[in-house]
ZAMARGU-4260 file (C-alpha; in steps of 0.2 Angstrom, whole numbers, plus 5000, padded with zeros to 4 digits):
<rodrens>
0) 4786/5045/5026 | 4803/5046/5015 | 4817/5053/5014 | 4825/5064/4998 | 4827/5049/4986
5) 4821/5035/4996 | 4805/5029/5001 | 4800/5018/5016 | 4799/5000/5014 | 4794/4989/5032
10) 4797/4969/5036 | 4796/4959/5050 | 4811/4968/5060 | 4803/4986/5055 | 4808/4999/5043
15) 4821/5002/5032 | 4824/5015/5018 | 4828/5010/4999 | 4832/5018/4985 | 4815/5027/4978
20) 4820/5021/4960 | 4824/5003/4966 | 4813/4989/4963 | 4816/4978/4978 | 4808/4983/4995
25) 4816/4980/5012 | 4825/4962/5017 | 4833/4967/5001 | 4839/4982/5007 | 4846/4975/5022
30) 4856/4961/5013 | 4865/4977/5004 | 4868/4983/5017 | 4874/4970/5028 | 4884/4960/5015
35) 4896/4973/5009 | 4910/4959/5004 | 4915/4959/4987 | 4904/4970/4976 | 4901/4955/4969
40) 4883/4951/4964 | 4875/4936/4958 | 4881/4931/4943 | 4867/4936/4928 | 4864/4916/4924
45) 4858/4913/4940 | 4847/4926/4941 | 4839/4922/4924 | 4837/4904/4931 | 4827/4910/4945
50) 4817/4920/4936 | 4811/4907/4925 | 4809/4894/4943 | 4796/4910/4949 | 4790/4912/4932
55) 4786/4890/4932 | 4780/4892/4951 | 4768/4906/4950 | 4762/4896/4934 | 4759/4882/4943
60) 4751/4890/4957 | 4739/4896/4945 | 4734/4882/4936 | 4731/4875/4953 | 4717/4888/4957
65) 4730/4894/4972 | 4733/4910/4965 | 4720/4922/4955 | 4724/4921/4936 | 4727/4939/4935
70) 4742/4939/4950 | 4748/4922/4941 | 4749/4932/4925 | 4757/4948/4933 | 4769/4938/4941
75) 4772/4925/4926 | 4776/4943/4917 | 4787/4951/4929 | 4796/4935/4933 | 4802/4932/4911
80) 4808/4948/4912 | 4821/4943/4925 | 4823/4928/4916 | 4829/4939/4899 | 4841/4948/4909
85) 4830/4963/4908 | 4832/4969/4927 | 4848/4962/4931 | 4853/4981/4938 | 4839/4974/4951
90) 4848/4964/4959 | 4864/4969/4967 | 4864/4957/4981 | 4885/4953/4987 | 4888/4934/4982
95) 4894/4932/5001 | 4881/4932/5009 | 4866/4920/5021 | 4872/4902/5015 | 4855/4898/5009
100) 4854/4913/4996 | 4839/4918/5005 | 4844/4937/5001 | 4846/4932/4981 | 4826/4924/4982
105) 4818/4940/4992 | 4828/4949/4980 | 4819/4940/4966 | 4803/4940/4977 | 4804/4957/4980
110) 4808/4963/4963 | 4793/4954/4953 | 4781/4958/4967 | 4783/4976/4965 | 4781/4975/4946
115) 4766/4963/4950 | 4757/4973/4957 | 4762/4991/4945 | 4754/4978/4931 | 4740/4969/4942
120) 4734/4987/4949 | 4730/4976/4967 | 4745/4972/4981 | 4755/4957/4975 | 4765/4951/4991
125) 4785/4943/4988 | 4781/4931/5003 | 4765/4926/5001 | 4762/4927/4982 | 4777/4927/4973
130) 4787/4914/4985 | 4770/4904/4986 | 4772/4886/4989 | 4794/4886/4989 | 4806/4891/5001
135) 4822/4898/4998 | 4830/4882/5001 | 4821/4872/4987 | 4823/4890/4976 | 4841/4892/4976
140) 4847/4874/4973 | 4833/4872/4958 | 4843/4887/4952 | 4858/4883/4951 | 4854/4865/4943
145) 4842/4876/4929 | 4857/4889/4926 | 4872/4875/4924 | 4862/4864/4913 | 4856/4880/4902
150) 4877/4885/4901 | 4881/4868/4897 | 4866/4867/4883 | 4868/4883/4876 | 4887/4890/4878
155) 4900/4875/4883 | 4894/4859/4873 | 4893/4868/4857 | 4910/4876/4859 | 4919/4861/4862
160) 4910/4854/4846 | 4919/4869/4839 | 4937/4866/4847 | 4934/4845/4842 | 4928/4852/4827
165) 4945/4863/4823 | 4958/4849/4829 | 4949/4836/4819 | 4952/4848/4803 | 4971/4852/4810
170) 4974/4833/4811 | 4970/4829/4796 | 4981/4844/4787 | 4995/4838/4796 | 4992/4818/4794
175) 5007/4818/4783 | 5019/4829/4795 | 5032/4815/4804 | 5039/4825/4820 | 5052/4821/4832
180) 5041/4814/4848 | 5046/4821/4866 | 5045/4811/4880 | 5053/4820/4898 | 5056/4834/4887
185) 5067/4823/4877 | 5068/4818/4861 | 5059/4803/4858 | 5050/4791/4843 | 5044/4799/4828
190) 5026/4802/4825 | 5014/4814/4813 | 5009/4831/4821 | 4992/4822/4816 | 4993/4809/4828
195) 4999/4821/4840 | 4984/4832/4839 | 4972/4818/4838 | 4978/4815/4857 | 4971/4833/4861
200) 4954/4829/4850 | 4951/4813/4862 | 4954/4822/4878 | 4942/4835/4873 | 4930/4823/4865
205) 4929/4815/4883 | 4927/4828/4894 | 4910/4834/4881 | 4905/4816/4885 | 4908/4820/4905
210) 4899/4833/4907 | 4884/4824/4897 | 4885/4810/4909 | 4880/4824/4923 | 4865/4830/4914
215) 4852/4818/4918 | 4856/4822/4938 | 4859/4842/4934 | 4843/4839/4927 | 4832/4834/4943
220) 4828/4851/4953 | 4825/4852/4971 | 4805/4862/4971 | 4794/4856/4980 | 4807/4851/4996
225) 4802/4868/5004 | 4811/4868/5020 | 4819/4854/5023 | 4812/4844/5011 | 4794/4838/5019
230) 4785/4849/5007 | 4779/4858/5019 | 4767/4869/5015 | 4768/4867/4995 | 4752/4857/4987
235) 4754/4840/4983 | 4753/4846/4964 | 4762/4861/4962 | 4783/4855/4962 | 4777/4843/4945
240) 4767/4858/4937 | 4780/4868/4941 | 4793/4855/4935 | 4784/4852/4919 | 4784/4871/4915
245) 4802/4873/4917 | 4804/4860/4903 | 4792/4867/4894 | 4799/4883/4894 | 4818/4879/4891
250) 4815/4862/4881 | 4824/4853/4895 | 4818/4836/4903 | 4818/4845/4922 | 4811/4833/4933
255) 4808/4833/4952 | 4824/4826/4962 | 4824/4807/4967 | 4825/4812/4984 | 4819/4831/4989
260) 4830/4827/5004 | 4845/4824/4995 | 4843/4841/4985 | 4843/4852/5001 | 4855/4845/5011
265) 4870/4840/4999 | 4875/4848/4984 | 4885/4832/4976 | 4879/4835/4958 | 4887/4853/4957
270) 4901/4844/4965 | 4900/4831/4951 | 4901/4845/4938 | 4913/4854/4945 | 4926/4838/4945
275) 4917/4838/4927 | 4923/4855/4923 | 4940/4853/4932 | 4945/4839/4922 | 4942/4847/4905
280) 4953/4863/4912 | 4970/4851/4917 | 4965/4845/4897 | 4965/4861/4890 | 4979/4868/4901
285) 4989/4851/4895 | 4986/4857/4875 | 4991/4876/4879 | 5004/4872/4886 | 5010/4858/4873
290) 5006/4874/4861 | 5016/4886/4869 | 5032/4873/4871 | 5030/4871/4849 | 5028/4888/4847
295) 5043/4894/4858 | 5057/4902/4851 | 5058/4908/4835 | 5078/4904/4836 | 5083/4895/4852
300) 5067/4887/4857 | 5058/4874/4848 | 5051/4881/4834 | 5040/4868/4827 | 5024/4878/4825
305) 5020/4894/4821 | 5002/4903/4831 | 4995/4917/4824 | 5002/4934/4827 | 4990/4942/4837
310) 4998/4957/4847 | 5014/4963/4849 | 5022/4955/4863 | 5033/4966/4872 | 5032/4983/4878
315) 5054/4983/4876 | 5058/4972/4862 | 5054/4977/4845 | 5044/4961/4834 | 5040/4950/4849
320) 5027/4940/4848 | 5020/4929/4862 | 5007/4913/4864 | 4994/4926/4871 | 4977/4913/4870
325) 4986/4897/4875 | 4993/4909/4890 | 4978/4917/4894 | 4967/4899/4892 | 4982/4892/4905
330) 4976/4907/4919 | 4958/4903/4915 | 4963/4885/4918 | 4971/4889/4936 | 4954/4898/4940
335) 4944/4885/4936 | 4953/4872/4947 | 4953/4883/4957 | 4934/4886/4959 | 4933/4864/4960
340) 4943/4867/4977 | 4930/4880/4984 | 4916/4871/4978 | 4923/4856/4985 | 4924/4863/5000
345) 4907/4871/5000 | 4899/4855/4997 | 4905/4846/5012 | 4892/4861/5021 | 4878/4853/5020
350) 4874/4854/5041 | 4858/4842/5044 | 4846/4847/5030 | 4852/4859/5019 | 4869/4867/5012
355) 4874/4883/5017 | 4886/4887/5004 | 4875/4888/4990 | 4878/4905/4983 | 4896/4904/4981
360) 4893/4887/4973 | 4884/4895/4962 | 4896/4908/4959 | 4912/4896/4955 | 4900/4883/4944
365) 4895/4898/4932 | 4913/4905/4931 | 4919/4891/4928 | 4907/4887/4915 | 4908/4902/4906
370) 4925/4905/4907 | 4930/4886/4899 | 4916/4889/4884 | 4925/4904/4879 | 4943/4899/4882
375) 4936/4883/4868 | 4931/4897/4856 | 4946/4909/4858 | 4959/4891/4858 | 4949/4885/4842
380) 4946/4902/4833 | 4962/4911/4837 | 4975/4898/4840 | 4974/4882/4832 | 4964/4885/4817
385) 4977/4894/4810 | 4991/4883/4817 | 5006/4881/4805 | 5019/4869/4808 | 5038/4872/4801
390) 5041/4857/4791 | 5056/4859/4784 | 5063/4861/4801 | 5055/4848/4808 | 5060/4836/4795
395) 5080/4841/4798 | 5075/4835/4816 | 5068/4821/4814 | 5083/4815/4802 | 5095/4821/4815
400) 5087/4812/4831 | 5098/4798/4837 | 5081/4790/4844 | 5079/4781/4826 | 5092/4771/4831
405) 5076/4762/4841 | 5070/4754/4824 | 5086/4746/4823 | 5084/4736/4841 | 5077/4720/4835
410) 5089/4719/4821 | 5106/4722/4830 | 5100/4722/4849 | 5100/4735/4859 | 5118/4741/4863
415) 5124/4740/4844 | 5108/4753/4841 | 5114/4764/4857 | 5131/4764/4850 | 5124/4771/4832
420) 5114/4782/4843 | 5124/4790/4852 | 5138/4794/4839 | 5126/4802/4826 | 5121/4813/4842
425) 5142/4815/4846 | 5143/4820/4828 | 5127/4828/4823 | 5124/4818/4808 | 5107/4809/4802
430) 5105/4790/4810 | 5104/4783/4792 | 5123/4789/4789 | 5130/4780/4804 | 5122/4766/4802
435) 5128/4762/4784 | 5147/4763/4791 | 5140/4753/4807 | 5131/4740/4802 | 5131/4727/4786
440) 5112/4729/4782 | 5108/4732/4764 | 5103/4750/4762 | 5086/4749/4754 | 5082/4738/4772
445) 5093/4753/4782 | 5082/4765/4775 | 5067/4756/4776 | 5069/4752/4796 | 5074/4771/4802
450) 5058/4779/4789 | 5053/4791/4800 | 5035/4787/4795 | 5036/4769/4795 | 5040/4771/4812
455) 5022/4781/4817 | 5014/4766/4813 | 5005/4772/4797 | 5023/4770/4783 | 5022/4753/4774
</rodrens>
């Protein structure tokens, strides 16, 4: 029997009533109904991920003779569509929810059997077809391996190729641009904008080679484990097939993990990654913050660069105009070391043979993920790329700084140089000035010692 707009679905605790339109059947239900936490649900990367791992399982189980090649098919069908992100309204399961993501995999199981059997025209069953030979515990971990090596390949590699790609171009535009140096927030040695943002270009360039460290461990997936990690009732066969039909699908080397006890029980790669992906957000939180200290002003700060207007910047004060990407790519920063914390934490709940915190690990590794591929883009497209740098007011700096008096250290000593220093800052006149009345070195050397560009290393 059922209900006005709902139908009558039964498990192994009895029966439950879903939603007549809604694809998944009863333990599905229950996790809605049960975990009412967030409204969260899985994020759509996962999802697709394990709709390709049922799409790669039921294909193996096929080829294996395990399951009838008309179910394998129905289920290979249903399961790609999940893997497209066609039926992600399917699956509203709350992120917080059993530690093993056991809800997220009947959901999936539940989903595809029903569209199995629409297409097959015979029962397809999410438990003993669809889940054939897995067990949510092998499931979800492969899943979250297959979704974070997806991201990387396909969103947050390529746009840091961008950003190194747009600082690389900024460098060399502003090769020639000498700069007073700030070390403390002082003034410090002279060196080009150039040199400046080639220290930015190296951070990023590392942590692209950090996270491509990861990938031959992101790429080992925990199917076949079942339970807790004997195999337990999988065939011999089927986590290879399977495994093989992932990579043949994505293009991916997946491969089976070195130790299918090891992939149940602790979740250290994600950890990895998520150090990984932590590092490369104190990077890009150092090089918005470095942008919004150049921009500030226009009058009493800084001033030595100029972003791109973007918006107006105050909803009082007329022709304001604020560092709104480097400010919003410093929040998304604080998320994401944020998310290292939880997932740090979630990875020490690995009790006995299997982690109990895995959608939530899921959850921080794909936000953080997507979020830092898109902060790339916006900091490469909408900031530096059409960075200019004042140059005439740099220049006046630069002439101005009494730290020039460094260059004079092995020629008078230290304390003569301070003394030069300090009155061409008590006076507010150029280095070069003072030191003519201070010191009895022939001008051409004088000018040749305190040449701002001599002094970053690349002046003759």
């Amino acid at each position: 029997m059922s209900g006005s707009g709902y139908r009558v679905e039964k498990d192994s605790l009895g029966e439950v009533e879903v939603p007549e339109s809604a694809l998944w059947a009863a333990q599905t239900q229950r996790a809605i109904d049960n975990f009412r936490l967030s409204g969260m649900p899985m994020p759509g990367p996962f999802i697709h991920a394990l709709g390709l791992v049922k799409w790669a399982a039921a294909g193996a189980n096929g080829s294996l003779g395990l399951l009838e090649a008309g179910h394998a098919k129905a289920i290979q069908d249903a399961a790609i569509s999940v893997a497209r992100g066609e039926l992600d309204t399917q699956f509203p399961v709350d992120v917080f929810q059993t530690g093993s993501g056991t809800s997220s995999n009947m959901n999936a199981n539940e989903v595809i059997a029903r569209l199995a059997t629409t297409r097959v025209g015979q029962p397809v069953h999410p438990n003993d077809h669809v889940n054939m030979c897995q067990s949510s515990n092998d499931v979800v971990p492969t899943a979250i391996h297959v979704a974070a090596v997806l991201l990387l390949h396909e969103s947050l590699l390529p746009a840091l190729g961008r950003l190194t790609d747009t600082l690389t171009e900024r460098e060399k535009a502003f090769a020639d641009c000498v700069k007073t140096g700030r070390t403390h927030l002082m003034d410090a040695l002279p060196l080009t904008v150039g040199q400046e943002i080639s220290g930015w270009r190296a951070q990023i360039v590392q942590c692209r080679e950090r996270l491509r460290d990861c990938l031959p461990r992101l790429r080992q997936v925990a199917l076949g484990a079942t339970a807790v990690g004997t195999g337990a009732n999988a065939h011999p066969q089927f986590a290879a097939a399977a495994a093989a039909l992932l990579a043949r699908e994505t293009g991916i080397d997946f491969r089976l993990a070195d130790n299918p006890f090891a992939s149940l029980a602790a979740q250290d790669t994600a950890v990895e990654l998520s150090g990984h992906l932590r590092t490369l957000a104190v990077a890009m939180m150092k090089i918005a913050n470095d942008l919004r200290w150049m921009n500030s002003g226009p009058l009493t700060g800084l001033s030595d660069a100029v972003l791109p207007a973007l918006q107006p910047g105050s909803s009082i004060m007329p022709g304001k105009v604020n560092p709104v990407i480097p400010e919003a790519v410093a929040m998304v920063c604080a998320q994401v070391i944020g998310n290292d914390v939880t997932v740090s934490i979630a990875g020490q709940s690995g009790n006995f043979q299997l982690n109990v915190m895995l959608p939530v690990i899921a959850l921080s590794l794909i936000q953080s993920i997507e979020l830092l591929a898109n902060s790339a883009s916006a900091l490469a497209e909408d900031a530096i790329s059409g960075l200019q740098m004042n140059r005439e007011r740099i220049a006046m700096q630069v002439a101005r700084n009494p730290i020039l008096a460094t260059a004079l250290n092995p020629v008078i000593g230290y304390d003569r140089a301070a003394e030069i220093a300090k009155r061409a800052y008590r006076d507010n006149r150029p280095v070069l000035d003072v030191a003519r009345e201070m010191t009895d070195i022939d001008d051409a050397e004088l000018q040749r010692l305190l040449d701002p560009m001599r002094m970053t290393g690349l002046g003759s």
